[in-house]
Steps between C-alpha positions, in 0.01 A plus 500: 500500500432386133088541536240540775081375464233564716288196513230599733549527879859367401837714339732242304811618375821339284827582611778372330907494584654674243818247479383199458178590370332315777104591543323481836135590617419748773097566599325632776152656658437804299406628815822457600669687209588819696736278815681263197868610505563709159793228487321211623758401718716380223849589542833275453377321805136405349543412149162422256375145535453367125132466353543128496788283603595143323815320539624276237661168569895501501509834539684667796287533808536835707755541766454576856398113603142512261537134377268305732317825590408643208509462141451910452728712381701326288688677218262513187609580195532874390159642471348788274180644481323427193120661565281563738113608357223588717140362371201410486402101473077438499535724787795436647781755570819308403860651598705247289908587545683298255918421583730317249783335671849352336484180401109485372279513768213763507325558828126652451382677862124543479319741749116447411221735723151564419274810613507548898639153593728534818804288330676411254590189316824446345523184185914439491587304169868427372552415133788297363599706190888330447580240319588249793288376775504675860437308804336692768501466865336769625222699361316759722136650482554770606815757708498782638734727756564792685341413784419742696527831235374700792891437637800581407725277730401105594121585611642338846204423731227597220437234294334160598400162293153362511410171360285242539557190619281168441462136550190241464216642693719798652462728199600870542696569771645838478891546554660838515824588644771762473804444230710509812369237671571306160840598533453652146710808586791591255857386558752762654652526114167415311658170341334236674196401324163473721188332383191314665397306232174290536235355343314162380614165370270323300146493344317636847587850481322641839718237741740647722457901363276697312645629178455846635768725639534872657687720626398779714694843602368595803590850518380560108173315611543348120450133419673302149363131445477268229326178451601233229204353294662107494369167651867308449863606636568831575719729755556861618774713549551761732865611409777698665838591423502862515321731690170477273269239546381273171182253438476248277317157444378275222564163376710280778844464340781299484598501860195493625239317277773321285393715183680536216397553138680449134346823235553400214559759245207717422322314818310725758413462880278624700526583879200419695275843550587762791231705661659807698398822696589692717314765738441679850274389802454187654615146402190362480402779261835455243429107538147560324650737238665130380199295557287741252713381220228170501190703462554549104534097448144490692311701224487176295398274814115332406267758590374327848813593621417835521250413780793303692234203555559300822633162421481142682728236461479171668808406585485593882162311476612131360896576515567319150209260513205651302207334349160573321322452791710724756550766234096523426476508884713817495350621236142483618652658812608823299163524294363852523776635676762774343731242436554490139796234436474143612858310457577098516861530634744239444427105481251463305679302243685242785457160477395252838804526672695767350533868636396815335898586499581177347312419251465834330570543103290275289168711587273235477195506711467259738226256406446422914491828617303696189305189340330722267825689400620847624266708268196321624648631846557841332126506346367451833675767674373758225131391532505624870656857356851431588777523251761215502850462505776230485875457668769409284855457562588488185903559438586173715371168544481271795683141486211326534344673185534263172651740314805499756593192321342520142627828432867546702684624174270786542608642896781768559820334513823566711831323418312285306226413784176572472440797809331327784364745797363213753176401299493722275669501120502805212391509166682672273316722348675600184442119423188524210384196616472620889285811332249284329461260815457830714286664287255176416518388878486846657311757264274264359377354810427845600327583201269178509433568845379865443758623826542840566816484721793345510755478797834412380690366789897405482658350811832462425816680357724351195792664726851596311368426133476208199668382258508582111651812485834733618447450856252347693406890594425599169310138480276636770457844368360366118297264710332798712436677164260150389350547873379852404468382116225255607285669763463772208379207279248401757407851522453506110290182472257592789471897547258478735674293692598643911844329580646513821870510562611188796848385542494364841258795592742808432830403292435688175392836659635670282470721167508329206237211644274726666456652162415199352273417766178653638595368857749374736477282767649700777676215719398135600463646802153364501377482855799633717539835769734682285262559163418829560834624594645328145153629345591852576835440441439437134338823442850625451558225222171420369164683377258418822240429146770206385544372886329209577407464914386160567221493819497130635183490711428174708179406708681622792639809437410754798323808367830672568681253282250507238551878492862511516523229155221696293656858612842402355317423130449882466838578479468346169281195312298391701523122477268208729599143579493264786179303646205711395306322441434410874509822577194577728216748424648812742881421310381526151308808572826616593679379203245638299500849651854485413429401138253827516757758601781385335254520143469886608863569596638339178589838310718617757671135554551569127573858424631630853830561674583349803648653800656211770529565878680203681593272243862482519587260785786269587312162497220451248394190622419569853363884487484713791210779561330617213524665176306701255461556126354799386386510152350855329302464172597724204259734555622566847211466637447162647705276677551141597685441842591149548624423866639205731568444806756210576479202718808607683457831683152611345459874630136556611447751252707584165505861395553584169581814298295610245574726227402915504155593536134365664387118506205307509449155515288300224574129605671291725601140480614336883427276744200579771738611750697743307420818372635842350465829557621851385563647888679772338569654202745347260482165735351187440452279825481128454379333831619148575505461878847366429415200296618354191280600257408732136296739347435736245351874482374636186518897532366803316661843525269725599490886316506800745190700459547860552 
């Protein structure tokens, strides 16, 4: 062991092979510190898994059947340890290990953590210091192995992989299995190579998994997970050829994402950012030690934020046809209720027969829909006490648009093509010219129109890459850098702007744009069963105060219905659409009472930790029986309880543990035949008769008097 940190609730430590030079990373629970093997279960069967692993092009490839598989563990160069420093950086703690290898290259391994945070973030950069260039076709984030150091032989039957899978409007479905039943058990003579690589083609990063991965020893009770901060390409590794287990993930390579990358001399890279942890207790509890690495970012949200003001959009109300007149109708609707935000969703820049999905890009309002212009509309809204906001889709362009055929030199190309994704086309936006029509056609018509929010949709994916540079990977990656470059420059030009995060509802959940963002749309899930299963879902992923739950209400929604849409908006943002306008008098009391509570419940939606009972389920999209979020505020002494019951199988009454110690009840939000009760202590009772329906609790702790 070359050096050992204590970084809070978390013990790191740098081991290093004394042949090759080789340095790996090692961490754990500090409460853990007294069970961790004194060898860590390294032994010549478990060897140390580098700090970082790259491969370079026409190098050798490992043995044991990796090409295909895996890219890992390819011979790299010899390696020495230059430096490692442990400082301070405007606050920061930075572990920063320096290693020199033959040939030029210098990798830089970056371990950043600030006060009490409950992870870790780790910055991988690799300089070209030679004289000749080095193509690259792998570059992790992030590696780490002996898994479990609890063990000394295989861990067999302990440890278990959880991820998350996802797909348009089916975000968050929890996965967890054992290694054996991925077959990732190590060969009779440890030379086979075994690897379940997965991960993310293309510019929607949140389609098919979560970059998130665990791994849990069950007889340790000890958790080690890592999220990548990226919205392009990217993979993870969980690796076995011995009888340790390794993680890694970062940038999609060669195999995978059809990466490579030429340094030229005295060129650096950087590896998109890693956010690990590890720790005891439940899943759901180690999920949210992740999720808290978004609550710095928020500190330099607009200030409204703070109050996590209700929001409604009208796309569920005109479905891509706005106009002045239906938008002041909603509007007038909403005055003097909670509701702070008033959004026109997409379309209000088509043409007579066009679509809002077709005719996107030139952002010109249309003169037959707002006569008066789109800021007159935006006035309007404001002088009934509402704050606007505008859609934009603003990194593609429909067919129909003008600029699909006045400005083609200026989309992503592939082969030579421009990229076409059914309607839609990209710009490229490390084209000048695409940075001053954006910025003219999408800041400034924000500015003149005094908005306050801005949802920035994107409903396709540029898939493999583009043209223009090594490989249409690395195309792809420099393009995903100009994403991130230019919501920061809308951020810059309009800091009081609230933008919400939309890529077909929930395809970029995930670091690096929900720190550029204030909110996410949780799913385009908009008016189906399954929202509050994929709502609670997401608290393992997402902030619940950067979720945004969409309520659809209609004219005839049952009471029940109407409760089971508004409950599901607590287990985030709460977000209105749909026909409410012709809502009747005894319905938008309802609403409104919602509007109420959730105003009063919005610290712990924003500052609490959630507990889930009955989430995980096989099929999302048709639920069975019920389920409950329970959601403590930092104090500890409040909580929100969120529950549904299921069309299929609704119990008649849902009982639901509550945390240590005496309850009251403040509020409750649900439909006239419903109710809750506390029939016992630590219980909460939620009384459907066995029908399909929501509510919410809000609960004080009560103290004991002597």
């Amino acid at each position: 062991m070359l050096s050992s940190f204590c970084l809070g609730e978390i013990i790191l430590e740098y081991w290093q092979d004394e042949k090759s030079g080789m340095m790996g990373l090692i961490f754990y629970p500090a409460n853990k510190q007294a069970d961790v093997l004194p060898s860590r279960g390294l032994s010549p069967g478990r060897q140390i898994d580098p700090l970082a692993h790259f491969k370079i092009a026409g190098k050798p490839c490992a043995d044991g059947f990796s090409q295909g598989v895996t890219l890992r563990g390819a011979g790299h160069p010899p390696v020495k340890l230059e430096s490692q420093t442990d400082t301070l950086r405007g606050g920061d703690r930075c572990i920063t290990t320096q290693l020199a290898y033959a040939g030029g290259l210098r990798l830089t391994h970056d371990v950043i953590h600030r006060g009490n945070e409950p992870f870790f973030r780790v910055h991988t950069q690799i300089n070209n210091t030679g004289e000749t260039p080095v193509a690259l076709e792998l570059l992790t984030s992030f590696s780490f192995g002996s898994l479990s150091p609890f063990a000394e032989d295989r861990s067999a039957g302990r440890l278990h992989l959880h991820r998350v899978r996802s797909w348009w409007s089916g975000e968050g479905k929890h996965d967890v299995c054992s290694l054996e039943a991925l077959h990732l058990t190590p060969s009779r003579s440890l030379h086979s190579v075994q690897c379940e690589r997965f991960g993310q083609i293309g510019s929607m990063p949140v389609r098919g998994w979560f970059p998130f991965v665990a791994i849990e020893d069950r007889e340790a009770g000890v958790f080690w997970g890592a999220q990548l901060a990226w919205s392009g390409s990217w993979q993870m590794e969980v690796f076995r050829r011995d009888l340790g287990l390794a993680l890694s993930g970062g940038l999609a390579d060669r195999e995978f994402g059809h990466w490579l990358k030429a340094l030229a001399p005295g060129e650096m890279l950087s590896a998109p950012e890693a956010i690990l942890s590890t720790g005891t207790g439940h899943f759901d509890a180690f999920c949210q030690r992740l999720t808290s690495v978004s609550e710095p970012s928020l500190a330099d949200q607009p200030a409204i934020e703070h109050e996590l003001p209700i929001v409604c959009n009208e796309w569920c109300t005109t479905w891509g046809n706005p106009t002045h007149e239906n938008v002041l109708a909603l509007a007038d609707k909403l005055q003097g209720s909670p509701a702070k935000f008033l959004v026109i969703d997409a379309g209000w820049y088509r043409r007579p027969g066009t679509q809002w999905h077709t005719a996107h890009g030139d952002w010109e309002t249309s003169p037959d829909f707002f006569p008066d212009g789109i800021e007159a509309t935006a006035r309007a809204v404001r002088e009934r006490g509402l704050i606007p906001g505008l859609w934009f889709e603003l990194e593609t362009v429909g067919h129909e648009a003008k600029a699909a055929v006045t400005m083609d030199d200026h989309f992503l190309k592939r082969d030579g093509s421009t990229i076409t994704s059914g309607h839609r086309r990209f710009w490229n936006l490390r084209d000048p010219e695409v940075l001053a029509y954006l910025t003219e056609r999408v800041i400034n018509t924000l500015r003149r129109g005094d908005f306050g929010y801005l949802k920035i949709d994107y409903n396709e994916t540029i898939g493999i890459g583009c043209d223009g540079e090594d490989s249409l990977g690395e195309g792809l990656r420099l393009h995903v850098e100009a994403i991130h470059t230019f919501f920061r420059r809308i951020r810059e030009a309009l800091p009081g702007l609230v933008i919400e995060n939309c890529s077909s509802g929930g395809h970029r959940l995930e670091p690096a744009m929900l720190a550029l963002t204030a909110q996410s749309s949780f799913s385009d899930a908009h008016e189906s069963i399954d929202i509050p299963v994929i709502a609670a879902s997401l608290h393992r992923l997402v902030l619940p105060r950067q979720s945004q739950i969409w309520a659809v209400l209609h004219p005839g929604d049952s009471p029940a219905r109407l409760s089971y849409s508004l409950a599901a908006t607590f287990l985030g943002r709460m977000a209105l659409s749909g026909n409410l306008m012709e809502l009747d008098a005894d319905q938008w009391a309802f609403c409104l009472a919602a509007q109420n509570l959730y105003t009063r419940v919005a610290p712990i939606i924003r500052d609490g930790t959630s507990i889930l009972h009955g989430v995980d389920r096989e099929d999302h999209r048709n639920p069975r029986g019920s389920q409950a979020v329970v959601r403590i505020s930092a104090e500890g002494n409040h909580a929100l309880v969120v529950v549904h019951a299921f069309p299929e199988d609704a119990p008649a009454f849902v009982d639901t543990p509550l945390p240590d110690g005496f309850w009251s009840m403040n509020a409750v939000l649900t439909d006239p035949g419903s109710s809750f009760s506390l029939p016992s202590v630590g219980t909460l009772r939620f009384a459907c008769q066995g029908r399909s329906t929501g509510g919410v609790a809000f609960l004080e702790r009560k103290v004991a008097s002597c």
